[in-house]
N, CA and C atoms as a LAMMPS dump frame, in Angstrom:
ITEM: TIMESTEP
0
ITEM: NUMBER OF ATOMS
414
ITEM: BOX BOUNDS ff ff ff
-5.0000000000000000e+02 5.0000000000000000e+02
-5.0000000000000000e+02 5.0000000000000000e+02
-5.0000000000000000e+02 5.0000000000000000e+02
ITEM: ATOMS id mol type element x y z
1 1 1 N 25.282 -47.509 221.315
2 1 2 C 26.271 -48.44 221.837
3 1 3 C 27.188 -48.973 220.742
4 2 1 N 26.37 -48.867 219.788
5 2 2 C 27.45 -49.635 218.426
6 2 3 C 28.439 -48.655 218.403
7 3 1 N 28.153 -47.612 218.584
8 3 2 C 29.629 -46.379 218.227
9 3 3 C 30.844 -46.675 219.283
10 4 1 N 30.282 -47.668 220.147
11 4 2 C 31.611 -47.51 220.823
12 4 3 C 31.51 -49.315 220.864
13 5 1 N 31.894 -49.488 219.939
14 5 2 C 32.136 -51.418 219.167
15 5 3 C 31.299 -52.291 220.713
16 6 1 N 30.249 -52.177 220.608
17 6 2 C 29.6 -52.537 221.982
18 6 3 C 28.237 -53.578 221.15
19 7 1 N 28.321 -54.539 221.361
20 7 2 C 26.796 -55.222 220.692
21 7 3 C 25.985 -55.214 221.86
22 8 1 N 25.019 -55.226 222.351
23 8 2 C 23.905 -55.076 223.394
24 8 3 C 23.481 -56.454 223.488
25 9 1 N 23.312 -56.93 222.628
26 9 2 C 22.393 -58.491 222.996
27 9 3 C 20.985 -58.851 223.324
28 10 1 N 20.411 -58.197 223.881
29 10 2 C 18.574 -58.671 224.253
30 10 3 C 18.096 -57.109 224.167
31 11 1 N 18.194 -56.133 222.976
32 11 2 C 17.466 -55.332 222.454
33 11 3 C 15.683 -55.815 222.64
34 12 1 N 14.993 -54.976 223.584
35 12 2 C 13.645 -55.242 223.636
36 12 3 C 13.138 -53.995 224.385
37 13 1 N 11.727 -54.029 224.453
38 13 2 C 10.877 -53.041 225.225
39 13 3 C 11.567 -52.988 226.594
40 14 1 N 11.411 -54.167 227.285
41 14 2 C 11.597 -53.611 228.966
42 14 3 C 13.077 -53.665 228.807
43 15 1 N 14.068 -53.503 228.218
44 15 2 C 15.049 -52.97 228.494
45 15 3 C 15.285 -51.245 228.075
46 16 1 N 14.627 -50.656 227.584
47 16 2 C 14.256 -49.37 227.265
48 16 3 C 13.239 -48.621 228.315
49 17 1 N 14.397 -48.179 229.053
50 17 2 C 13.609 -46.7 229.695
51 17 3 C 13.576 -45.474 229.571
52 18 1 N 12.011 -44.886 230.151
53 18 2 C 11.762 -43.228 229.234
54 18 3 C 11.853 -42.851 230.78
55 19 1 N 12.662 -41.472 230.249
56 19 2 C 12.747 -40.629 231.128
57 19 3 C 11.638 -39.716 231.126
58 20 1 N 10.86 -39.126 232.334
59 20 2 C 9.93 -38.285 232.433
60 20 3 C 10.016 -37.584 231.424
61 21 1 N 11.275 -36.774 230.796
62 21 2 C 11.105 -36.031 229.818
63 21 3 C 10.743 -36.259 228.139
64 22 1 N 10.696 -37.841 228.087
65 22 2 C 10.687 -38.843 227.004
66 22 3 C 11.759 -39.256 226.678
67 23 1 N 12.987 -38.836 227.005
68 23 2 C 14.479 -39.451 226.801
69 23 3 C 14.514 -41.204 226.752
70 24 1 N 14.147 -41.979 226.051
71 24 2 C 14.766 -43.387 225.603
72 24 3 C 16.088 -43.678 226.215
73 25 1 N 16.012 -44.668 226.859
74 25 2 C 18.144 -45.375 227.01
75 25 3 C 17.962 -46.548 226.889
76 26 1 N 18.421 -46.905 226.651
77 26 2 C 18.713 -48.319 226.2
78 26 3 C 19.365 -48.655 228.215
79 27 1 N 19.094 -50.206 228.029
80 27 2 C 19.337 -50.425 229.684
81 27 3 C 19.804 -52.113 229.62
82 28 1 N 20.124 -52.659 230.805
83 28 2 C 20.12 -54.311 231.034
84 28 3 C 21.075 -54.411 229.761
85 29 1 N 22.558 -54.55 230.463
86 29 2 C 24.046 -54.944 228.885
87 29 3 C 24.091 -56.124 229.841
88 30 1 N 23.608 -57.018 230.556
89 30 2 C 24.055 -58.431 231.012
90 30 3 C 24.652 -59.517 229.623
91 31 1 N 24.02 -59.197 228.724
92 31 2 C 24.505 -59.854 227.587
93 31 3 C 25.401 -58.997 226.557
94 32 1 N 25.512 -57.992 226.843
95 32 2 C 26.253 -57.085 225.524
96 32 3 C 28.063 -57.292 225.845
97 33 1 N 28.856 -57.194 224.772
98 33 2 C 30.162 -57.645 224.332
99 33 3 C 30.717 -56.602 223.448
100 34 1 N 31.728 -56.4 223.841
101 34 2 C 32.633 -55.545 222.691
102 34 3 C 32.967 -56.25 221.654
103 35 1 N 32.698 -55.678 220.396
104 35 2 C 33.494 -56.313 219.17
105 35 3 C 34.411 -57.136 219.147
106 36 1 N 35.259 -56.499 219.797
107 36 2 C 36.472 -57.558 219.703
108 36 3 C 36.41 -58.738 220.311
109 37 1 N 35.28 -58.862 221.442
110 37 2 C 35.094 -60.156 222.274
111 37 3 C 34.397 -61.081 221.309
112 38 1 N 33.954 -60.614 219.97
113 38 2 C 32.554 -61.285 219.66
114 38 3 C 32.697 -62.629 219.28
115 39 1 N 34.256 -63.158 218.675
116 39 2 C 34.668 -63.987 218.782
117 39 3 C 34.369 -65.236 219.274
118 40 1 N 33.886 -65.124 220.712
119 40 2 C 33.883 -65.506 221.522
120 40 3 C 32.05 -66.118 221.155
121 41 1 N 31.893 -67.551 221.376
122 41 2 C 30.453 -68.237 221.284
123 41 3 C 29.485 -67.564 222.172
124 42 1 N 28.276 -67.337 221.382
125 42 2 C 27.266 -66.494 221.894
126 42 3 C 26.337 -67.807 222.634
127 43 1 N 27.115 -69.058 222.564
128 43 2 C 25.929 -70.395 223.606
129 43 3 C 26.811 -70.709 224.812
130 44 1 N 26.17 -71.142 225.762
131 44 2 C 26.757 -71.739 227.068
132 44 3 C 25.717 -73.238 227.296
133 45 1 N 26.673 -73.976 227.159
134 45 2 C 26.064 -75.498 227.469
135 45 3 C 25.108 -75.565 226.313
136 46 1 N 25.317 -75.107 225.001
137 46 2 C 24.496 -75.447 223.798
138 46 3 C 23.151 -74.591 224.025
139 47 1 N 23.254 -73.5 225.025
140 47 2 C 21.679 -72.809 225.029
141 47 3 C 21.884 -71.435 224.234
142 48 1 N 21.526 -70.949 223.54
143 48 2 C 21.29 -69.751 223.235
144 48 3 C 20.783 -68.53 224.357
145 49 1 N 21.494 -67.94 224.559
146 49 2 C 21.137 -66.988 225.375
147 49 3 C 20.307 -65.708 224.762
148 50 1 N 19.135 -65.192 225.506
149 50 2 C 18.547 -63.753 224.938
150 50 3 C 16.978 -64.066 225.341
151 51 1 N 16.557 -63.088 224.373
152 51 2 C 14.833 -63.189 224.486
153 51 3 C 14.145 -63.376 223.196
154 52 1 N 13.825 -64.845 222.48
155 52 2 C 13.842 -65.703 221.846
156 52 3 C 12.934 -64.323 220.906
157 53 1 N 11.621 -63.673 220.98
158 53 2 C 11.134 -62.895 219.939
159 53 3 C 11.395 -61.821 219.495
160 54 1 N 12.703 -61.317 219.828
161 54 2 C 13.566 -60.269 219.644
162 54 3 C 15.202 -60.686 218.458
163 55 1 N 14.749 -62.561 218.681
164 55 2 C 16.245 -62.674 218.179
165 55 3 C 16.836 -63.012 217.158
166 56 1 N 17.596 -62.906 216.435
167 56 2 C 17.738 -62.951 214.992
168 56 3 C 17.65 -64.168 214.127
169 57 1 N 17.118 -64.855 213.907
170 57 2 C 17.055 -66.173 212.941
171 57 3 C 18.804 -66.668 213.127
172 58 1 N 19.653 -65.948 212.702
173 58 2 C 20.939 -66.627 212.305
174 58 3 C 21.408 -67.201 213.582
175 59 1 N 21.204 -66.74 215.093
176 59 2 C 21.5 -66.913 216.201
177 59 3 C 20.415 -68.826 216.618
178 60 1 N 19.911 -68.781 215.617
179 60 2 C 19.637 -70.523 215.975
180 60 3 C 19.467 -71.034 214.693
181 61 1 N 20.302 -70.907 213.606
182 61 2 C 20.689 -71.532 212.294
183 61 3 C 22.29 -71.519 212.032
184 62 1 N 23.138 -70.644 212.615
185 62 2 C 24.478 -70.68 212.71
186 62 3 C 24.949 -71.883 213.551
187 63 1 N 26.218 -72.395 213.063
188 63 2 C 26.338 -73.916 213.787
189 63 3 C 27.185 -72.719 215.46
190 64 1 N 28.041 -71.792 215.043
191 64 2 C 28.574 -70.909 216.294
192 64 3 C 27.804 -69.923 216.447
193 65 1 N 26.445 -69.468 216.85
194 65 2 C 25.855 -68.438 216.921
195 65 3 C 26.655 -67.398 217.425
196 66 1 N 26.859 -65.776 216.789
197 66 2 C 27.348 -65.098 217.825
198 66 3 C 26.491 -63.861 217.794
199 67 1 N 27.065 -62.65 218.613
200 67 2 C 26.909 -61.497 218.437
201 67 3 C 27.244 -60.804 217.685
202 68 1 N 26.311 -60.224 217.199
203 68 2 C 27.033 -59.167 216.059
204 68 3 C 26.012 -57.407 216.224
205 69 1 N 26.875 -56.475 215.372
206 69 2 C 25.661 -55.458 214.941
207 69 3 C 24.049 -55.724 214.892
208 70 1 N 24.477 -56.939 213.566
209 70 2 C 23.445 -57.264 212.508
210 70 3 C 22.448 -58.044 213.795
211 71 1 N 22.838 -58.466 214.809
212 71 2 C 21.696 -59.401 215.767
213 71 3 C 20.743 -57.99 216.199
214 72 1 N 21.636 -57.447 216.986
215 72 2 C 21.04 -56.026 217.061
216 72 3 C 20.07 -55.095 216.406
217 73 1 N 20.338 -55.06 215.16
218 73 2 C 19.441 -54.605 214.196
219 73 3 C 18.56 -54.939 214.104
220 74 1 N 18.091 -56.457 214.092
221 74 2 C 16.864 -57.623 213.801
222 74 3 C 16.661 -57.124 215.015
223 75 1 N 17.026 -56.848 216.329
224 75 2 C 16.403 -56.763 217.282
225 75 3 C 14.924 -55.269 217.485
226 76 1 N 16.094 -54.375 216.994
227 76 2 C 15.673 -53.345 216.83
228 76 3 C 14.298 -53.044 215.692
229 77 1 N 14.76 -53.774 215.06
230 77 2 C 13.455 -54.367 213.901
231 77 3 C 11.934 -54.381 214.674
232 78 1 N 12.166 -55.727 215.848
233 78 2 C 11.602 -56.256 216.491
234 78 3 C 10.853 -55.255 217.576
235 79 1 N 12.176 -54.659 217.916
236 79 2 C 11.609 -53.709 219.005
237 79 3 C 10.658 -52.338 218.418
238 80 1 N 10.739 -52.22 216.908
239 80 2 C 9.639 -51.161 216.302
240 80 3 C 8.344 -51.39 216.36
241 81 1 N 8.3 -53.153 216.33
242 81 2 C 7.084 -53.659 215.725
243 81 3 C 6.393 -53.605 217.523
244 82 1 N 7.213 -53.924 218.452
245 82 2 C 6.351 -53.54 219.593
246 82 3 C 5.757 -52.017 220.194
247 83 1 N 6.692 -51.186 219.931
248 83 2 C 6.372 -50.181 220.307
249 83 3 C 5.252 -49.371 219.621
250 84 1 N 5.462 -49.637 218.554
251 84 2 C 3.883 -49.118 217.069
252 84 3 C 3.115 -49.987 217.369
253 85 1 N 2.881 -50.837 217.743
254 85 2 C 1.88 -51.678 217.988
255 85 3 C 1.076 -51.848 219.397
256 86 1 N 2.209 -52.327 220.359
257 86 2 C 1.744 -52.813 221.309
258 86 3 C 1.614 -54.105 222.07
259 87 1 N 2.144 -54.761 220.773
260 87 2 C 2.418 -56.099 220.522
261 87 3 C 4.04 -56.728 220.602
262 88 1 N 4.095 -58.068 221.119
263 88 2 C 4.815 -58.916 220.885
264 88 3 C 5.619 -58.357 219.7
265 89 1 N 6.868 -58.954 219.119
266 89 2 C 7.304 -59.666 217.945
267 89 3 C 6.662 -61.155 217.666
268 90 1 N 5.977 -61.51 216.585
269 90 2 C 6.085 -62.755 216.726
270 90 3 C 4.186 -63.099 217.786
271 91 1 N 3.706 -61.821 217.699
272 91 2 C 2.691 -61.966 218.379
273 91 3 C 1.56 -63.394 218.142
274 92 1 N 1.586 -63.758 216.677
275 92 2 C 1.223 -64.762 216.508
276 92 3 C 1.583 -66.616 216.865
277 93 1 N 2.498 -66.668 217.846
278 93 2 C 2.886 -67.952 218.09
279 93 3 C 2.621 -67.551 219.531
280 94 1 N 2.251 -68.879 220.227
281 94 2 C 1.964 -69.058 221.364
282 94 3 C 3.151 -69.018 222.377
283 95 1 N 4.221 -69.945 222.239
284 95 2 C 5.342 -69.668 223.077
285 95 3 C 6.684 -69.402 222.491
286 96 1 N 7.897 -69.703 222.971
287 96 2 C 8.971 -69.959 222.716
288 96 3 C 9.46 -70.657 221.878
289 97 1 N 9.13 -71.529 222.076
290 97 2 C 9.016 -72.724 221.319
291 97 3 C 8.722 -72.469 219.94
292 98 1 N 7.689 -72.003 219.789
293 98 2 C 6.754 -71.567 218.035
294 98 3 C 7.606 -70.738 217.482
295 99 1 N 8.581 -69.907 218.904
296 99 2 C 8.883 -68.693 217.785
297 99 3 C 10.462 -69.319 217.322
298 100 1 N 10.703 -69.941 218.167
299 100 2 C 12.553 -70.114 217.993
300 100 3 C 11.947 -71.225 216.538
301 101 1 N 10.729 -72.243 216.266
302 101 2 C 10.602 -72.812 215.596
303 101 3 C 10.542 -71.653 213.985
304 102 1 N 10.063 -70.868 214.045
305 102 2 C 9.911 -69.842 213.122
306 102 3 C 10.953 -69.128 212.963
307 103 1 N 11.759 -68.981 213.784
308 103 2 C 13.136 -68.327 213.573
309 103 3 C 13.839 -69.198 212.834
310 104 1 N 14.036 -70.299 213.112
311 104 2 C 14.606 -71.311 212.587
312 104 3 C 14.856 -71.733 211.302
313 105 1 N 13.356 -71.792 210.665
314 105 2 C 12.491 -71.737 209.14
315 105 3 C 12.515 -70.054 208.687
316 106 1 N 13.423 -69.371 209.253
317 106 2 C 13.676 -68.187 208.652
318 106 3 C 12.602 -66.863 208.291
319 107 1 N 11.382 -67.212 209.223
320 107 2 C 10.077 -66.33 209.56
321 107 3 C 10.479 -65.586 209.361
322 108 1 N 9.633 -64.285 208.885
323 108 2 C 9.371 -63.031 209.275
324 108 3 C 8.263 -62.526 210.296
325 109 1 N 8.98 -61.525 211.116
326 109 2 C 7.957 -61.284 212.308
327 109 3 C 6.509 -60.778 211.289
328 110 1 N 5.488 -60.562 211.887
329 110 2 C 4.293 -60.781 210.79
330 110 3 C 3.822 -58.812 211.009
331 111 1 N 3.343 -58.326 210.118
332 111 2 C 2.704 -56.938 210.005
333 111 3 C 1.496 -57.329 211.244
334 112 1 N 1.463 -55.683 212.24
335 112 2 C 0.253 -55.278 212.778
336 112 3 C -0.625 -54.375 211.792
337 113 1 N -1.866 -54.573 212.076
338 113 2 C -2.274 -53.229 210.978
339 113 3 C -1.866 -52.146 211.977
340 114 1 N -1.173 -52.031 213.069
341 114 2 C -0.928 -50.636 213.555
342 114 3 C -0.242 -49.975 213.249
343 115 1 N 1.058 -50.466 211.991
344 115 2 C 2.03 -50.187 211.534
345 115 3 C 2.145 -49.747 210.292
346 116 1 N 2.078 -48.468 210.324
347 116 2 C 2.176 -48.107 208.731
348 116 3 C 3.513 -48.411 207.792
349 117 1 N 2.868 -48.602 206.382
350 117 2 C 3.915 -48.744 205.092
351 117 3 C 5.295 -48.186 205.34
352 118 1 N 5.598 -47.306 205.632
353 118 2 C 6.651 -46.843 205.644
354 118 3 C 7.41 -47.433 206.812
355 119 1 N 6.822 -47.489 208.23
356 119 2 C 7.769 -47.947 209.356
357 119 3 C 7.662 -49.223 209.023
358 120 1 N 6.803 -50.014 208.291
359 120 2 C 6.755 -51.203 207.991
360 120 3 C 8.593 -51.565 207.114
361 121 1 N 8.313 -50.389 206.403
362 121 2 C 9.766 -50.869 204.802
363 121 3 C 10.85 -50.721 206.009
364 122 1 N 10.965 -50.068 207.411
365 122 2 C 11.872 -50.297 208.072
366 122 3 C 12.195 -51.239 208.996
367 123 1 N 11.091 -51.828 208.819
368 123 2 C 10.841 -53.079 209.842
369 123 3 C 11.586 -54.057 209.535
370 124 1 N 11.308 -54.1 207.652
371 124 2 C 11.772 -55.365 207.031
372 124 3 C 13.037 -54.783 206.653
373 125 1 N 13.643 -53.711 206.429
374 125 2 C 15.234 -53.589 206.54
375 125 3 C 15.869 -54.386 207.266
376 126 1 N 15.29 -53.966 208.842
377 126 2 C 15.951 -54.281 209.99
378 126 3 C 16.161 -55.798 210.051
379 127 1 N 14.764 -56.389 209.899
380 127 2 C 14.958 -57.6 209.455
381 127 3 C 14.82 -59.084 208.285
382 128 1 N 15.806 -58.197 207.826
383 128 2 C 16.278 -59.2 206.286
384 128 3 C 16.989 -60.151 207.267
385 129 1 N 16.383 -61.808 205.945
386 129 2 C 17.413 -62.582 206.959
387 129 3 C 18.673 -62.277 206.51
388 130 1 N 19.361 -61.973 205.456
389 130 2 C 21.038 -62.012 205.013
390 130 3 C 21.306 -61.007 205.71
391 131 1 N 21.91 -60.871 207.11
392 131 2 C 22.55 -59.994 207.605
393 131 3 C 23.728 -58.75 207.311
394 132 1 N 23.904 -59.272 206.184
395 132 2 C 25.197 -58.073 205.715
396 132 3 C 24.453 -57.178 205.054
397 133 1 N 22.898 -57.46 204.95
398 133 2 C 22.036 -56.447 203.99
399 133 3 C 21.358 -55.458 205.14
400 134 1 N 21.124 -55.817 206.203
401 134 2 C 20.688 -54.857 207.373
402 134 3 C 21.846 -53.623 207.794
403 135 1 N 20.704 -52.369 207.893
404 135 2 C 21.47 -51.194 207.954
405 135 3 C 22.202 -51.468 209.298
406 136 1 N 22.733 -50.311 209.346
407 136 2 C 23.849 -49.828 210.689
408 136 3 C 22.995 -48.571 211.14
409 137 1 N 23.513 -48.485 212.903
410 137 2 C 22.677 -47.811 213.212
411 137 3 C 23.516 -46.388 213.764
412 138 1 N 25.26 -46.739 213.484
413 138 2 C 26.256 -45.844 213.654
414 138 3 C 26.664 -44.804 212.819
C-alpha cells in the first residue's frame, strides 16, 4: 500500500487474510489515508484512533499525532511479534490502558522466546522509537 502513497493505519493480525493458497492481503483501510491527506490530524475529539498494541509510541507523545509510513512500520513490527509467536504485542500488560501507558514512556514491545535473534533484529528495526530510523517497506 505504501507504493501507492497509501498509510493503512491499524496494521494487525485480524486485518490480514490468508488465502487458501497462503496468499496474505492486507484488509480493513477504515483508517488508511493517502500521503497527501496525512496532513490532516490523526485524533477526533482528542481520541486517538487504532488498535492501541499495534501503535506507534509517537501517535500518543506527538502533541498532532498523525499518520505516517513510519506508524505503519512499528505496526508491522508488532504484527511479526504476533504471528511468530502467537501472542499479543505488548502481551505483558493487562489492558489498554498499560499499553498506551507504555507507549507513552516509550516501551518496547517485549521478546517471546518464540522469536528468534534474527526476526527479533527485525522486530526492533521496525520498532525504533526515532521514526526516521525505521525501514521502508517500498
Amino acid at each position: 500500500v505504501h507504493a501507492h502513497q497509501v498509510v493503512h493505519g491499524d496494521i494487525k493480525g485480524g486485518n490480514v487474510l490468508i488465502s487458501d493458497k497462503g496468499i496474505a492481503r492486507v484488509s480493513d483501510f477504515g483508517l488508511s489515508t493517502l500521503l497527501a491527506r496525512s496532513s490532516q490530524s490523526f485524533t477526533e475529539d482528542s481520541v486517538v484512533k487504532g488498535t492501541s498494541r499495534w501503535m506507534a509510541p509517537e501517535l500518543f507523545t506527538e502533541e498532532e499525532p498523525r499518520l505516517t509510513y513510519a506508524t505503519d512500520i512499528w505496526a508491522f513490527g508488532c504484527l511479526l511479534i504476533e504471528v511468530q509467536s502467537g501472542k499479543l504485542p505488548y502481551s505483558n500488560k493487562a489492558n489498554d490502558q498499560q499499553v498506551i501507558l507504555a507507549l507513552s514512556k516509550q516501551e518496547l514491545p517485549t521478546r517471546s522466546a518464540d522469536i528468534p535473534e534474527s526476526l527479533w533484529s527485525l522486530v526492533l528495526d521496525c520498532c525504533t522509537i526515532d521514526y526516521y530510523e525505521r525501514p521502508s517497506i517500498t
